[in-house]
C-alpha positions in Angstrom: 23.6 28.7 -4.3 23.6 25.1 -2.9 20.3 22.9 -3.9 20.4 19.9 -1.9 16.7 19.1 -2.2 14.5 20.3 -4.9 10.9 19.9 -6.2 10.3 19.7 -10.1 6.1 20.7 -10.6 4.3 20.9 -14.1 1.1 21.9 -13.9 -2.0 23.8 -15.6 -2.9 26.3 -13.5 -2.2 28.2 -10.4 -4.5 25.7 -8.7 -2.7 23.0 -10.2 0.8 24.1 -9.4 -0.2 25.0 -5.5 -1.6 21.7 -4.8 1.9 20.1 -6.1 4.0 22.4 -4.2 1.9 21.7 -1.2 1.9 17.8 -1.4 5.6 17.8 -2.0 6.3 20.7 1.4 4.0 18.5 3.5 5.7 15.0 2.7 8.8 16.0 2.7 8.1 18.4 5.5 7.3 14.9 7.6 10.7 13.3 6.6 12.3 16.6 8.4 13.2 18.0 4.6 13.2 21.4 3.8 13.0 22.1 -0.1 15.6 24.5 -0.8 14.0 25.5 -4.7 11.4 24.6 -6.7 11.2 24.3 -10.7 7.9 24.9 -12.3 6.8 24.3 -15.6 3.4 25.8 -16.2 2.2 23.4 -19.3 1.8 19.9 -18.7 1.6 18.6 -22.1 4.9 20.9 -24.1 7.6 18.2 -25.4 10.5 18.2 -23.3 12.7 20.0 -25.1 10.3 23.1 -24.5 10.4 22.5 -20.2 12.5 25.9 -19.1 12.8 24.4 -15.5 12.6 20.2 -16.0 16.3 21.2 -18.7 17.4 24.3 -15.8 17.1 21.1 -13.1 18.8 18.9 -14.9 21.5 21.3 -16.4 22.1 22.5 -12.2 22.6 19.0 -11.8 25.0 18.4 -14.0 27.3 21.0 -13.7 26.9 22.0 -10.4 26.1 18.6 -8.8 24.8 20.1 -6.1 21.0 19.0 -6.5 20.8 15.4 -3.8 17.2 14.9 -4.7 14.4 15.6 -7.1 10.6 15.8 -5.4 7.8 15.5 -7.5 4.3 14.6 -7.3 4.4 11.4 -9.4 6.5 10.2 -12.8 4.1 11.6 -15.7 4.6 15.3 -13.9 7.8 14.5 -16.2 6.4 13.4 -19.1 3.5 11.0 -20.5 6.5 9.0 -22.4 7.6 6.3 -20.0 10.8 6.1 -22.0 11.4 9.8 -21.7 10.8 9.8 -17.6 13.3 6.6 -17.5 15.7 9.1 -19.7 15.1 12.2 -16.9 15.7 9.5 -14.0 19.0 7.8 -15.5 20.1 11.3 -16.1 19.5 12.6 -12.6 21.2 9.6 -11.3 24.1 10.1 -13.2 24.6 13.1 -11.5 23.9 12.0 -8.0 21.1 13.1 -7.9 17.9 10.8 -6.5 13.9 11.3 -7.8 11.2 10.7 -5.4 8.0 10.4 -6.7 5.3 10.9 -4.1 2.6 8.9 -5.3 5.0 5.9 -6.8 6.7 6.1 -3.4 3.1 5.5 -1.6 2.4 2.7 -4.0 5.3 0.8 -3.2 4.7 1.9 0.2 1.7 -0.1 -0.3 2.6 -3.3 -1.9 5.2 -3.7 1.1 2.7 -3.6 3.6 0.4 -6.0 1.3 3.3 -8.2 1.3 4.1 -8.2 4.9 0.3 -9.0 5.4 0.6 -12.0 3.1 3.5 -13.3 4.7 2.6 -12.8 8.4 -0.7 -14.5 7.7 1.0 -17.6 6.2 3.3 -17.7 8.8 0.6 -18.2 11.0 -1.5 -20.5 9.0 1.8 -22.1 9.3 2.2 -22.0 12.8 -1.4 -23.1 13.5 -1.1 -26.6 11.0 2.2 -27.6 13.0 1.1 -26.9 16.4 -2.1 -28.6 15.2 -0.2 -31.7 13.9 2.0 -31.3 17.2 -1.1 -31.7 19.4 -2.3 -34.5 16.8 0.8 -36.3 17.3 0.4 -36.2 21.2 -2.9 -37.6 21.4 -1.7 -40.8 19.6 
């Protein structure tokens, strides 16, 4: 079976777990994505070494290098470790594969449009001070 698009999910409870699921369906739903299987891990604080699906994702994506990206709802779904999610997201990129973090993705989302702000509004302060000196210029 071919996984081109997956979702990894780690999470408490039922609750938990269907609130993931539906985040990842609905954004990815909007990009025109259709996730083709989901791993699910059912206790969010177990070492790595004892996540069934987050070692059966990345073993599928090593030897059948099939999986093109990785959905989840944010990094620590992976682990608390920050040097342990950098680990999972080298490793997924060595096999081709890409991770999407939903809420990492909105944050940068974020800061982009923060930037764009800051920079539109200087050009204009910009454009305003030289037209002013322009019309400042004229009148002498």
């Amino acid at each position: 079976m071919k996984l081109n698009y997956v979702g990894y999910i780690n999470g408490k409870d039922i609750d938990e777990i269907e609130n993931q699921k539906k985040k990842i369906i609905d954004y990815t739903s909007s990009l025109g994505i259709k996730i083709d299987h989901f791993y699910i891990d059912n206790d969010c604080s177990s070492p790595i070494s004892d996540r069934r699906e987050l070692n059966q994702m990345l073993k599928d994506a090593k030897t059948k290098k099939n999986i093109k990206e990785v959905f989840s709802v944010n990094n620590s779904i992976l682990s608390n470790d920050i040097y342990e999610v950098n680990d999972i997201i080298q490793k997924l990129c060595r096999y081709n594969a890409i991770f999407t973090s939903l809420l990492e993705n909105e944050h940068l989302k974020n800061n982009i449009v923060i930037e764009l702000e800051l920079y539109f509004k200087r050009e204009e302060k910009e454009r305003r001070k030289l037209r002013e000196n322009f019309l400042k210029s004229k009148l002498i």
